[in-house]
C-alpha positions as CSV (number, residue, x, y, z in Angstrom):
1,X,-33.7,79.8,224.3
2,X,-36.2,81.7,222.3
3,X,-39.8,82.2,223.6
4,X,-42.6,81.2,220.4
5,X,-43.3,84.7,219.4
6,X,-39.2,85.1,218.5
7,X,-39.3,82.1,216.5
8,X,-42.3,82.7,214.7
9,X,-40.5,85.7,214.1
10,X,-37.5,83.9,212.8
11,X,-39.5,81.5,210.8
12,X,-41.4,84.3,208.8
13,X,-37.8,85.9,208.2
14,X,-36.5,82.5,206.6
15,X,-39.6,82.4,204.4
16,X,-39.0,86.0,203.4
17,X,-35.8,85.0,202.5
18,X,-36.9,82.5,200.1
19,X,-35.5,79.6,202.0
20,X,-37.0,76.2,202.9
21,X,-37.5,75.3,206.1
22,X,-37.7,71.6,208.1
23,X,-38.6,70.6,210.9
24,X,-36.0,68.4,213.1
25,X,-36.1,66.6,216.4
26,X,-35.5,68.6,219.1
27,X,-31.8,68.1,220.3
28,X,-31.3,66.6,217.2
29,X,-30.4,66.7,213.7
30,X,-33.1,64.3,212.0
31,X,-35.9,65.2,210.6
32,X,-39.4,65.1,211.5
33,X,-40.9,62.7,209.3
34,X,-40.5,62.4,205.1
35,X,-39.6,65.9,203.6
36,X,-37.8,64.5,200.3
37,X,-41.0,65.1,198.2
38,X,-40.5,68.7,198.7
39,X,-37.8,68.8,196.1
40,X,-39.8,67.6,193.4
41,X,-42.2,70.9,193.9
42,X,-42.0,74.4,192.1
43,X,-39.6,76.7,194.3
44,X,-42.5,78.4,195.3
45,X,-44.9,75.7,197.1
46,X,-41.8,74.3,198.3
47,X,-41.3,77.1,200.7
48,X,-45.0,77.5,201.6
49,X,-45.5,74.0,201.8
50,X,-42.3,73.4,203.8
51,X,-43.9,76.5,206.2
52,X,-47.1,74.9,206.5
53,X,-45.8,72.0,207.5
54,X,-43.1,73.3,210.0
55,X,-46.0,74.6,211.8
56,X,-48.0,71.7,211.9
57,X,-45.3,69.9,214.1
58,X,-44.5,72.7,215.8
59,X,-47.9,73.4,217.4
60,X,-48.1,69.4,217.8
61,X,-44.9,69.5,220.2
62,X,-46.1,73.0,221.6
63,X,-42.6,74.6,219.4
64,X,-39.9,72.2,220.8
65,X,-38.4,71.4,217.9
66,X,-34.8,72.2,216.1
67,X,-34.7,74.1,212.4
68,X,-33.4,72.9,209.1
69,X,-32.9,74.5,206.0
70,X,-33.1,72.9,202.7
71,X,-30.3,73.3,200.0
72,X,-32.4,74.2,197.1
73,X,-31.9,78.0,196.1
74,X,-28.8,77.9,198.6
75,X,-25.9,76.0,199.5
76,X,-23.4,75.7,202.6
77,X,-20.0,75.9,202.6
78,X,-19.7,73.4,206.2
79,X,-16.1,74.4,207.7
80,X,-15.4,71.5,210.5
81,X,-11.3,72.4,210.2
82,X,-10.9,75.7,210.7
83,X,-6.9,75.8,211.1
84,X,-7.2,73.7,207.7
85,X,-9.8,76.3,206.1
86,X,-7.6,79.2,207.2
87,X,-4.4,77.4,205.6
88,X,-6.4,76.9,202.6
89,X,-7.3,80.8,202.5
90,X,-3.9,82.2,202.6
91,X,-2.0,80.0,200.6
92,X,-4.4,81.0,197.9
93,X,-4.5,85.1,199.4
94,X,-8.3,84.8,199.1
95,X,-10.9,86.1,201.5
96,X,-13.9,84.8,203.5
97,X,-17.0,86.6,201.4
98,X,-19.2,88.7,204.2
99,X,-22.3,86.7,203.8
100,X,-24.6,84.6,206.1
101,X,-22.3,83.0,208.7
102,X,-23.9,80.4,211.3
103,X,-21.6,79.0,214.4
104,X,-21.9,75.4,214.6
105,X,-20.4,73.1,217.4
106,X,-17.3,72.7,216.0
107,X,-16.7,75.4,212.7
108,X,-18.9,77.5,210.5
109,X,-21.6,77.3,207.9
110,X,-21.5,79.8,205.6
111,X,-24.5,80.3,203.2
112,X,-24.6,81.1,199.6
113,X,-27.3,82.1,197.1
114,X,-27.2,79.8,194.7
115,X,-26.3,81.8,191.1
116,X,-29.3,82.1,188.6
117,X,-29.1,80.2,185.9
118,X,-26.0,77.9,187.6
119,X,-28.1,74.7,188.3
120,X,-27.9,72.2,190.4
121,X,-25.1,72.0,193.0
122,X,-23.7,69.0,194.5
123,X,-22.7,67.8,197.8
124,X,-19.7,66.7,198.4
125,X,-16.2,66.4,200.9
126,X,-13.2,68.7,200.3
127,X,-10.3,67.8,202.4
128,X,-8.0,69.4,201.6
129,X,-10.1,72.5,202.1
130,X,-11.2,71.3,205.8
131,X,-14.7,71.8,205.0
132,X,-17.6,70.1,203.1
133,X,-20.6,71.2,200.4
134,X,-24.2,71.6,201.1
135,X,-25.8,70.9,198.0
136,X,-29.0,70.4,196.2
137,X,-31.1,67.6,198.1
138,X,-29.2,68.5,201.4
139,X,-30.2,70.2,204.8
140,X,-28.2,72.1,207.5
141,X,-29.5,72.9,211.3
142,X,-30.1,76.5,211.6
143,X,-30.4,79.0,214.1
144,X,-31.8,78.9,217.2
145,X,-31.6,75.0,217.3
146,X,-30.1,73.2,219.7
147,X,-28.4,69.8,219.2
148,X,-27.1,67.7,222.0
149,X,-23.9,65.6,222.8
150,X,-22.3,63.2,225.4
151,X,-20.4,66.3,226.8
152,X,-23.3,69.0,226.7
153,X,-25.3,70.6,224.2
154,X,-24.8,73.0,221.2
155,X,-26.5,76.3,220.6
156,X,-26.8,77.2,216.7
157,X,-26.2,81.1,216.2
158,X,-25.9,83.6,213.7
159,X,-22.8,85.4,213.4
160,X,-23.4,87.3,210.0
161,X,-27.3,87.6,209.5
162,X,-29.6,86.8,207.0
163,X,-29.8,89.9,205.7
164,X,-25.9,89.5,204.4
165,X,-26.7,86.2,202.0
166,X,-25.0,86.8,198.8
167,X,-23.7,85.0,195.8
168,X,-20.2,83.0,195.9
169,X,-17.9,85.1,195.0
170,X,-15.1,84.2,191.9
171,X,-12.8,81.8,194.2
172,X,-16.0,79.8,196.0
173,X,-17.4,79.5,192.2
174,X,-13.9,78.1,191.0
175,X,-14.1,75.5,194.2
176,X,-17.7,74.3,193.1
177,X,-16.2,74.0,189.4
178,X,-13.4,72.1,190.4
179,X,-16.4,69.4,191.7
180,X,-18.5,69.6,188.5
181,X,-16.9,66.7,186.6
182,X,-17.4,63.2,185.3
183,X,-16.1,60.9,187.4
184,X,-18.2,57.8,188.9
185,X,-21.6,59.9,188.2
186,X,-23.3,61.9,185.7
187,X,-21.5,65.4,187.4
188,X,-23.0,68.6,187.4
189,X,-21.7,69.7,183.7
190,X,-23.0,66.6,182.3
191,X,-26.1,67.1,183.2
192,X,-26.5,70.2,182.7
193,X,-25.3,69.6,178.8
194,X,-27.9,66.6,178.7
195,X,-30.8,69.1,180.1
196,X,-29.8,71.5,177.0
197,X,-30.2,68.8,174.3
198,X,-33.4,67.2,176.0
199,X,-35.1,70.4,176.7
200,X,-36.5,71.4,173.7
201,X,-37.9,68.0,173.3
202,X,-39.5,67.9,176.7
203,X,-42.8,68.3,175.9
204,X,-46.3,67.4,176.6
205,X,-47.2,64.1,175.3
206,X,-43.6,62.7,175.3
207,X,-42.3,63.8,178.5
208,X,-43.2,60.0,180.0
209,X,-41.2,58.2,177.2
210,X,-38.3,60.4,177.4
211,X,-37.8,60.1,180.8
212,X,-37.9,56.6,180.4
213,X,-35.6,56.5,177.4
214,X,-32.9,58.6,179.5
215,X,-33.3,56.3,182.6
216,X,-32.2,53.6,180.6
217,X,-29.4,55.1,178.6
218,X,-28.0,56.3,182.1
219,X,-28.2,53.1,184.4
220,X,-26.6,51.3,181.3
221,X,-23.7,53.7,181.5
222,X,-23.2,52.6,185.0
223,X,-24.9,56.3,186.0
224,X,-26.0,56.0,190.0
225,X,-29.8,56.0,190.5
226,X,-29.5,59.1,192.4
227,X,-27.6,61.1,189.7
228,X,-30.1,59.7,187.0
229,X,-33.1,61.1,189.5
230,X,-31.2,64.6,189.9
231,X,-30.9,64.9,186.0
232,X,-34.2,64.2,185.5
233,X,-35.3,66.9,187.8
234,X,-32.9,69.6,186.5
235,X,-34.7,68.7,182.9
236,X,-38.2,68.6,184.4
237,X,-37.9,72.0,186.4
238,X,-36.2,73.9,183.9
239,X,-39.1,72.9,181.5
240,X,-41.8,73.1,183.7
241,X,-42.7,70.1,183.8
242,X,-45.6,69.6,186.3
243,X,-46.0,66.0,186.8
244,X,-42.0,65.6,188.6
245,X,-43.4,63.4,190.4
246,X,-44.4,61.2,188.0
247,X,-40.7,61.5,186.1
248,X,-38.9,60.7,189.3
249,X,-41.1,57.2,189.6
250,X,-40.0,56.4,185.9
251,X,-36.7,56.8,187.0
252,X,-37.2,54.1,189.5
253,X,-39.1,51.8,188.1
254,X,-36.0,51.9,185.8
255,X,-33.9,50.9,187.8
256,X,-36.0,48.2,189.8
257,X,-35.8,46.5,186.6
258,X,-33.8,43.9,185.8
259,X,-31.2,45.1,183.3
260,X,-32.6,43.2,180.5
261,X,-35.4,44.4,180.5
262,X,-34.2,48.1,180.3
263,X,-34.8,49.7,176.6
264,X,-33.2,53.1,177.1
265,X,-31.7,54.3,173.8
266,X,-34.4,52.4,172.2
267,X,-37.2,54.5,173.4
268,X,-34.9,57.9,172.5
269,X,-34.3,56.6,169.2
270,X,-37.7,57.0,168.2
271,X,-38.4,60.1,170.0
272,X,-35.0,61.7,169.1
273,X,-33.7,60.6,165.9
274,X,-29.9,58.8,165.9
275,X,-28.0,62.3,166.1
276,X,-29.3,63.2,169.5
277,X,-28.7,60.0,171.1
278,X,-25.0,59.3,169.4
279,X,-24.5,63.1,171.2
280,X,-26.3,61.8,174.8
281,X,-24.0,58.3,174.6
282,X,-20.9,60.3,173.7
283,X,-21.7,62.8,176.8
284,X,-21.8,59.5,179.3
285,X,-18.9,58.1,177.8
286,X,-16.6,60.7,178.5
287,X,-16.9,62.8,175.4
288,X,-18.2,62.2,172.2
289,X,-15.7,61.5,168.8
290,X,-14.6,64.0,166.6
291,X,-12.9,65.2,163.4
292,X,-9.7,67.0,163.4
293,X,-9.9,69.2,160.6
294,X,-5.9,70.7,159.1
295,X,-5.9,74.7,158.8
296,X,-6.4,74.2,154.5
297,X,-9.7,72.2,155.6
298,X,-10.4,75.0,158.7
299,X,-9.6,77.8,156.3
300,X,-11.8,76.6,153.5
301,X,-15.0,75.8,155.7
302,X,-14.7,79.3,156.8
303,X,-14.4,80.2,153.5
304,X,-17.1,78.7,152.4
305,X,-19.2,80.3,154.8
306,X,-18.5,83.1,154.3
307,X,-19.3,82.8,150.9
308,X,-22.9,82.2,151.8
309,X,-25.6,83.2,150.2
310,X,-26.4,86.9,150.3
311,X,-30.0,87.5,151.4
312,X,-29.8,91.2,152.2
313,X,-26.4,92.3,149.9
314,X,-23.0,93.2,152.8
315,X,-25.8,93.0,155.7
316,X,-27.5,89.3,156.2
317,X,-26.2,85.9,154.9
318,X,-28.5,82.3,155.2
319,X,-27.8,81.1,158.9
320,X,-27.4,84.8,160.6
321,X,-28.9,85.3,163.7
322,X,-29.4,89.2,163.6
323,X,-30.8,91.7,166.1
324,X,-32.2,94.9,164.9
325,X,-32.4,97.2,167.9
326,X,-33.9,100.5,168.9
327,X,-35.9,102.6,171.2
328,X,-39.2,102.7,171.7
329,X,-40.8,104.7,168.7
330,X,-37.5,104.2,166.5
331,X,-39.3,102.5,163.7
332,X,-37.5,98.9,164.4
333,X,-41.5,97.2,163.6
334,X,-41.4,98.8,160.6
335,X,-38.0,98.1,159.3
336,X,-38.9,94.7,160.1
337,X,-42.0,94.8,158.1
338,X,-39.8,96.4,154.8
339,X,-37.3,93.7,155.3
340,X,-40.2,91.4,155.8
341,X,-41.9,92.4,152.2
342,X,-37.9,93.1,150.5
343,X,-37.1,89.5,151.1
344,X,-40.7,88.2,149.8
345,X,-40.9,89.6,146.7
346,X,-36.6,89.7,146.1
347,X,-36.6,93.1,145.5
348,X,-34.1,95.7,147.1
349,X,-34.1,97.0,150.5
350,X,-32.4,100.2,151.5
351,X,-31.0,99.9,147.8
352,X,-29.3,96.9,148.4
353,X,-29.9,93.6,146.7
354,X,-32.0,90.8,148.0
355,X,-32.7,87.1,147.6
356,X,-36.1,86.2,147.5
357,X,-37.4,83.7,150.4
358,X,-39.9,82.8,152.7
359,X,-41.1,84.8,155.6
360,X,-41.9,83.0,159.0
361,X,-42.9,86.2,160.6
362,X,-43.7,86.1,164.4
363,X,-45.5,89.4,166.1
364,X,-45.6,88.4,169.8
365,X,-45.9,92.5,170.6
366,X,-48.4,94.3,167.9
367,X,-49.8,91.2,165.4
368,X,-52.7,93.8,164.3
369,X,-50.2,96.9,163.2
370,X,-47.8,94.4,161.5
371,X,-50.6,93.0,159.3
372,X,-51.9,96.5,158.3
373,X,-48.5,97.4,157.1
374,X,-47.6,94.7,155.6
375,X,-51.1,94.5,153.7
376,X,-50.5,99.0,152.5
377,X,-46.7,97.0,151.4
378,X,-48.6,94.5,149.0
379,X,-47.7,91.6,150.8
380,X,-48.3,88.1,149.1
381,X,-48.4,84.7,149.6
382,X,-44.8,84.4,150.9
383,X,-45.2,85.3,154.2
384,X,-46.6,83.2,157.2
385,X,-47.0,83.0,160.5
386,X,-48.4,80.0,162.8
387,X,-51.8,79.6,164.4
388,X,-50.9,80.0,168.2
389,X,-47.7,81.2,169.9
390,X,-44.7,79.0,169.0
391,X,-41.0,80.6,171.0
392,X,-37.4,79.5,171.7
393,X,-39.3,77.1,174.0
394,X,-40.7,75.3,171.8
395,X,-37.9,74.4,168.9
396,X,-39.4,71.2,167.3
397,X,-43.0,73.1,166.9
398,X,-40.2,75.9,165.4
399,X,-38.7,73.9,163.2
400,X,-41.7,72.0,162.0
401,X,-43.2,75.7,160.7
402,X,-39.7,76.1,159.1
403,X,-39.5,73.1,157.1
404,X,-43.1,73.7,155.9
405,X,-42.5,77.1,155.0
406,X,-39.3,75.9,153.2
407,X,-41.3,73.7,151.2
408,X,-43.6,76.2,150.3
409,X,-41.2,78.5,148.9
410,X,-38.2,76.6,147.8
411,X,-35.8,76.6,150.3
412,X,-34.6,80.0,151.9
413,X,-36.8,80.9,154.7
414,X,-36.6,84.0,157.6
415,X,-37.9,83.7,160.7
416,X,-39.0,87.2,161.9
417,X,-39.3,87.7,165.8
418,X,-40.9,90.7,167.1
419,X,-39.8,91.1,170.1
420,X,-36.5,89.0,171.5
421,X,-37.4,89.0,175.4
422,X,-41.1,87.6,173.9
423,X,-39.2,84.8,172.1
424,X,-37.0,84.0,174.8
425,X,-38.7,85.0,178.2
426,X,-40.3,81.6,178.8
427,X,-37.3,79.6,178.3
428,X,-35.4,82.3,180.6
429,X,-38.2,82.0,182.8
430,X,-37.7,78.4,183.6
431,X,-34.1,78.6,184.4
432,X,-35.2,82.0,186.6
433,X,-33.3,84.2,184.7
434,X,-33.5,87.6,182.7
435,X,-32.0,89.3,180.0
436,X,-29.5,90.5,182.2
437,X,-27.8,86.7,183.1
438,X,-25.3,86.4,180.5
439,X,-24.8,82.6,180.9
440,X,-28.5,82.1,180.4
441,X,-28.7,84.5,177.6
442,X,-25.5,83.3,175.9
443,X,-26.6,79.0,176.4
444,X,-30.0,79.8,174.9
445,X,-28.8,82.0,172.2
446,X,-26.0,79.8,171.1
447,X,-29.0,77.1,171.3
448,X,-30.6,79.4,168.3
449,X,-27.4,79.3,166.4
450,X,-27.5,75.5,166.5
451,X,-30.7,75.4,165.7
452,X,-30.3,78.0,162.3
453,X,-27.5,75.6,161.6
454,X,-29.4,72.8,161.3
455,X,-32.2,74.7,159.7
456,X,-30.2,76.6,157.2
457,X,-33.1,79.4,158.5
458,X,-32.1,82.7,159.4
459,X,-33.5,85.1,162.4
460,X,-34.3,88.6,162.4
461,X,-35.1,89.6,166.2
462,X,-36.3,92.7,167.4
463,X,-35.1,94.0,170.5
464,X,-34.6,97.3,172.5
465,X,-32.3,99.2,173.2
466,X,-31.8,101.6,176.3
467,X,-30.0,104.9,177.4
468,X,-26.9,103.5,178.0
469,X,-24.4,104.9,175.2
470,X,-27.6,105.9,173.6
471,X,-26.9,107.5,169.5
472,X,-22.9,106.2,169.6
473,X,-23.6,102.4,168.3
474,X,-22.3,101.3,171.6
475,X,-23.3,97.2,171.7
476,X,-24.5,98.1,175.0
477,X,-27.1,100.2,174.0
478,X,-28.8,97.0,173.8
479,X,-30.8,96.1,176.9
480,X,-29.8,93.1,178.6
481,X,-26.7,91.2,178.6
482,X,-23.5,92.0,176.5
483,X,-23.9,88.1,175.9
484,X,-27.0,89.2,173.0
485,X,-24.4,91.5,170.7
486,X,-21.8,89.1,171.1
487,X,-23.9,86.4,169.8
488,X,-25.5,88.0,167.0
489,X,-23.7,87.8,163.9
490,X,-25.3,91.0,162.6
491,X,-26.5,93.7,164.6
492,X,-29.2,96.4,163.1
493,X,-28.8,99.4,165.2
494,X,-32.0,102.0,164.1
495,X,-32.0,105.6,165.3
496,X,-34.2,108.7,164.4
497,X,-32.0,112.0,163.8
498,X,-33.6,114.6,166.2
499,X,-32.1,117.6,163.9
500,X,-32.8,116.1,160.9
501,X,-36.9,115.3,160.5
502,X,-38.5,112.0,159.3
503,X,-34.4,110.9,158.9
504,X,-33.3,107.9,160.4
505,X,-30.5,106.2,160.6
506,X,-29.0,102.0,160.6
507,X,-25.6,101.6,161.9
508,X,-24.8,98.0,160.9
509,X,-21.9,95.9,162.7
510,X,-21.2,92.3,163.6
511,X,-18.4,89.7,163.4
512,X,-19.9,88.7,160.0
513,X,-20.5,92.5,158.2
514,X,-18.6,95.3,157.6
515,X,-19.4,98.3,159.6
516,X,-21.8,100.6,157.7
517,X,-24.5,103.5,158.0
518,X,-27.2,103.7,155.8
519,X,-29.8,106.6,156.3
520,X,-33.4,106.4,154.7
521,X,-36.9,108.6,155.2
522,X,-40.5,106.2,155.7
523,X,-43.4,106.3,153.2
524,X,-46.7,107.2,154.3
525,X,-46.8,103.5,152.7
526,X,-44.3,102.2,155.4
527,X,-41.9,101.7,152.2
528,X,-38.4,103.1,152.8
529,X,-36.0,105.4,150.9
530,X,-32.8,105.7,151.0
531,X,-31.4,109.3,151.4
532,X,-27.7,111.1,152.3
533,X,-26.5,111.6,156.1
534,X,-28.5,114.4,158.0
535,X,-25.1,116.0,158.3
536,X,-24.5,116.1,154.6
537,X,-28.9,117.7,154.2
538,X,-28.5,119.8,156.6
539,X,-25.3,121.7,155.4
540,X,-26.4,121.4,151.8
541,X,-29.5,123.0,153.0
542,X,-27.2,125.6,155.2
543,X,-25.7,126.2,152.0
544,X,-28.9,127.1,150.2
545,X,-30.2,129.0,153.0
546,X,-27.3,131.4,152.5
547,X,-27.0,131.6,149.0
548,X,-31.3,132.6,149.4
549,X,-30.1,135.6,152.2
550,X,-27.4,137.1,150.6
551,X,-29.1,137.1,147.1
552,X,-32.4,139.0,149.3
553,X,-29.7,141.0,151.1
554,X,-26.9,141.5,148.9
555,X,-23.6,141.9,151.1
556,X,-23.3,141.0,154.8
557,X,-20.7,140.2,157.3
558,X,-20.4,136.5,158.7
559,X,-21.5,137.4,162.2
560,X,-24.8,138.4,160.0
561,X,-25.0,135.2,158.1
562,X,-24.5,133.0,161.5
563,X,-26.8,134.9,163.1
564,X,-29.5,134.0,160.4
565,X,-28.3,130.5,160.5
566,X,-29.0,130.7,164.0
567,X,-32.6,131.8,164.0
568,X,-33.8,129.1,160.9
569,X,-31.8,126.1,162.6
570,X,-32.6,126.8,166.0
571,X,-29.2,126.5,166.9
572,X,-26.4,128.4,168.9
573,X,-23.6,130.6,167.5
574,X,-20.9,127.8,168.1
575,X,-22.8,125.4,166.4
576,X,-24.3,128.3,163.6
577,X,-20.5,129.1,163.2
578,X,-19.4,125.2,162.4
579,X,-22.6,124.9,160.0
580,X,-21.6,127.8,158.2
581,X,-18.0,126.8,157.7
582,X,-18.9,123.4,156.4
583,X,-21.6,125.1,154.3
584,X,-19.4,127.3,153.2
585,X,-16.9,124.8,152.2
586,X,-19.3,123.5,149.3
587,X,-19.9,126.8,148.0
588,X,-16.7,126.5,146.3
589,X,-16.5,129.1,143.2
590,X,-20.2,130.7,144.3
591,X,-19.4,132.2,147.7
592,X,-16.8,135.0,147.8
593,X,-15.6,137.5,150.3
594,X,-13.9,141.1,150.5
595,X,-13.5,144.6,152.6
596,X,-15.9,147.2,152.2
597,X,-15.4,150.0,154.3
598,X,-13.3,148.1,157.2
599,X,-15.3,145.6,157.1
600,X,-15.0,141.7,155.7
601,X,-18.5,140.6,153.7
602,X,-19.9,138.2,151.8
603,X,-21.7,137.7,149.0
604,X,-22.4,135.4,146.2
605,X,-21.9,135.9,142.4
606,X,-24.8,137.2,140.7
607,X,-23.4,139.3,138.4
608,X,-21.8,141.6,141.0
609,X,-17.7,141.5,140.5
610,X,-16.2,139.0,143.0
611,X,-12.8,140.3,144.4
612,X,-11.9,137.3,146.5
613,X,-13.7,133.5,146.2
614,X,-13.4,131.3,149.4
């Protein structure tokens, strides 16, 4: 048995590890007292809360006490059969993952992180896999506790540690998919789809009704109290929500009610508008009605979409969700600000035609620089932004600023974000993701696509790009997930040519656009001008550097003319010889070439006779 000083130890290594502890009777599996409140905390005071008060009833019974852990950021795979669990394994040629492994009396409990951005994991009895879930609102006994029996006693143990705790790997994920369905519950995927209609209408001054409202609508579906409670809290955590508490007591005053008395979709009705609610009843009822559409009627939709309005010509249509991307001190502010003032005042951009809208432009990076260029751009009165911070977290306060803006300017309106992770880090922030999570990333920018739909706005956001495949157009220059490109139906990639000063260049792809490059110079007025490829300057100015050498210095060989090329490019010979054959390709009828004395020279024609031309 372990002396205090090893299990403080142990209990400051389960904190470090994120992980929740209880305290449980000694030679027994119950807890000490209520704990379930703990669930309806922030992650964070759950674990120090949970610590403070394991160590409260520990110095109470001088440390005789077992250990549990609490299945919130983790969950146990419980093994009881192991002959069954081993069957299981090779019938499917899978293999046990090496993580966190705890011997119990009679299997193994494996622990698993639970996935960011995955949700909430439920409980529940696999047979024919020998072995059950520890889910969300769970506990297991862990290490060193010690349980006792009618024929002896039971000594928890670690045989992988703590330091091994991973995330499932592909086959444990497929296992806890195979339990996230509807059956006499809201299940896991139901919820999760109710938490991404509700969410961005979860907000202060409402939150009370609607958790009413969604009580309601659930216990009349036939929905368990203690599924209704758990969708509540995914909705209330992944919002923030700070009075849980508060939620989970509408939830059962709900259901202490008689049914009667229950209003449910009432209540969401007026919070929600019909649409929302016909989508929540069709979730609980197994799916909601649709309309088959025949290919003709597919293939005209399409059509029809695609015949959208233009607002920049062959780059952005109404609806797009775009992302123009670049490195720090690329320029992407500033394109954004010349598309910004282009689709104002209708005129064109890069030389290509625009349709004039409104601007809902929204600097959460440099407000102060964007106003002074667009103000040296000569921007007017069709360009706005709100008084405050409005994000992706906030999508009625969104669309309310669209609508208004849309009113304002007769119709077509472009919502401007500067910078993406800005616009989206709180909402990623809630479901403790990053950029990086491609199912957070791709749920909440398919959210934004919804939401354009609706609209008919279009968004412009900003975003950077890193090393990765740097200068090639590679989507995953982009930083973060792959899940932003493949979202985007345009995507605005801006580079500066290093060889080729105050040239940059905007290679333009997307499942909507074809692929182009278009390379412009920027006005001390931040306006932009379009210009030819830095390739196609730089050997048209190889060419005149040439003409300008041999006209000074009559005659030379090539070695002399790549040599010169060499020392006003800054360049090597391999690279001087290339420019000069390209250069010298365009020369056609000016440049010629003979022997003189042994030697092959060049000149070109002025006025001297020309023997051979190139």
């Amino acid at each position: 048995m372990l002396n205090v000083r090893e299990l403080r130890a142990l209990l400051d290594k389960y904190t470090e590890h994120g992980l929740t502890v209880l305290p449980l009777r000694y030679g027994d599996k119950r807890p000490l007292g209520e704990w379930r409140y703990l669930l309806e905390l922030p992650e964070a005071e759950r674990v120090t809360t949970a610590r403070e008060v394991f160590l409260r009833h520990a110095e109470q019974r001088d440390w005789k006490l077992n250990i549990g852990l609490l299945c919130d950021g983790i969950f146990v795979l419980d093994v009881d059969n192991k002959e069954a669990f081993a069957q299981w394994l090779r019938r499917r040629g899978v293999a046990l993952p090496a993580t966190t492994a705890v011997q119990t009396r009679r299997g193994v409990h494996y622990y698993f992180r639970v996935p960011q951005g995955y949700g909430v994991i439920k409980g529940g009895r696999r047979q024919d896999l020998g072995a059950d879930i520890k889910g969300w609102g769970g506990y297991v006994v862990a290490p060193p506790s010690v349980v006792l029996h009618a024929d002896g006693h039971h000594v928890y143990r670690f045989l992988v540690g703590l330091e091994a705790l991973q995330e499932p790997t592909d086959w444990v994920l497929e296992l806890l998919e195979r339990e996230r369905v509807h059956a006499d519950g809201a299940g896991e995927h139901v919820r999760q789809e109710i938490a991404r209609l509700l969410l961005p209408y979860w907000q202060e001054g409402v939150r009370h009704e609607l958790a009413l409202g969604l009580a309601g609508l659930l216990r009349r579906h036939g929905i368990p109290e203690t599924d209704a409670l758990a969708c509540v809290s995914m909705l209330a955590l992944e919002a923030g929500d700070n009075e849980l508490r508060n939620r989970l007591d509408a939830v059962r005053d709900t259901y202490r009610k008689p049914a009667d008395e229950v209003a449910g979709a009432k209540i969401l009705l007026q919070q929600l508008g019909a649409e929302v609610v016909e989508r929540l009843e069709g979730l609980l009822s197994g799916g909601r009605k649709v309309r088959l559409l025949t290919f003709a009627e597919w293939e005209q939709r399409e059509a029809e979409r695609m015949a959208g309005v233009w607002l920049v010509e062959g780059v952005l249509r109404q609806g797009d969700l775009a992302i123009l991307g670049g490195r720090p001190k690329a320029g992407k502010s500033m394109v954004a600000v010349s598309l910004a003032h282009a689709l104002e005042t209708g005129t064109p951009w890069l030389g290509l035609g625009t349709a004039r809208c409104g601007v809902l432009y929204l600097d959460h990076e440099r407000p102060r620089e964007t106003v002074r260029r667009l103000r040296a751009l000569g921007a007017g009165e069709g360009i706005y932004t709100v008084d405050g911070e409005v994000t992706a977290a906030d999508l009625p306060a969104l669309r309310s600023a669209v609508e208004e803006v849309a009113s304002r300017c007769g119709g077509l309106v472009v919502v401007i974000v500067d910078t993406l992770a800005d616009f989206v880090g709180r909402l990623l922030a809630r479901r403790r993701a990053t950029l990086n999570d491609y199912d957070a990333v791709a749920q909440e920018l398919q959210r934004l696509r919804w939401f354009l739909a609706e609209t008919g706005a279009t968004l412009v956001a900003v975003h950077h790009t890193g090393k990765l495949g740097a200068g090639t157009g590679d989507e995953r220059e982009l930083l973060g997930t792959t899940a932003i490109p493949a979202k985007a139906d345009v995507v605005l990639q801006l580079y500066r040519e290093t060889d080729a000063e105050g040239i940059r260049r905007l290679h333009i792809y997307g499942n909507a656009v074809e692929e182009q490059t278009l390379y412009f110079t920027v006005r001390d007025d931040f306006r932009l001008e379009r210009c030819d490829s830095p390739e196609r300057t730089k050997v048209a100015r190889a060419a005149r550097v040439i003409r300008e050498f041999l006209q000074a210095e009559g005659e030379r060989t090539r070695q002399d003319i790549v040599r010169h090329l060499q020392a006003v490019f800054g360049i090597g010979d391999s690279a001087a010889q290339k420019l000069f054959e390209r250069a010298a390709g365009t020369m056609d009828g000016e440049l010629y070439k003979r022997h003189n004395g042994g030697k092959l020279v060049y000149g070109v024609r002025n006025g001297l006779t020309r023997n051979t031309e190139l």
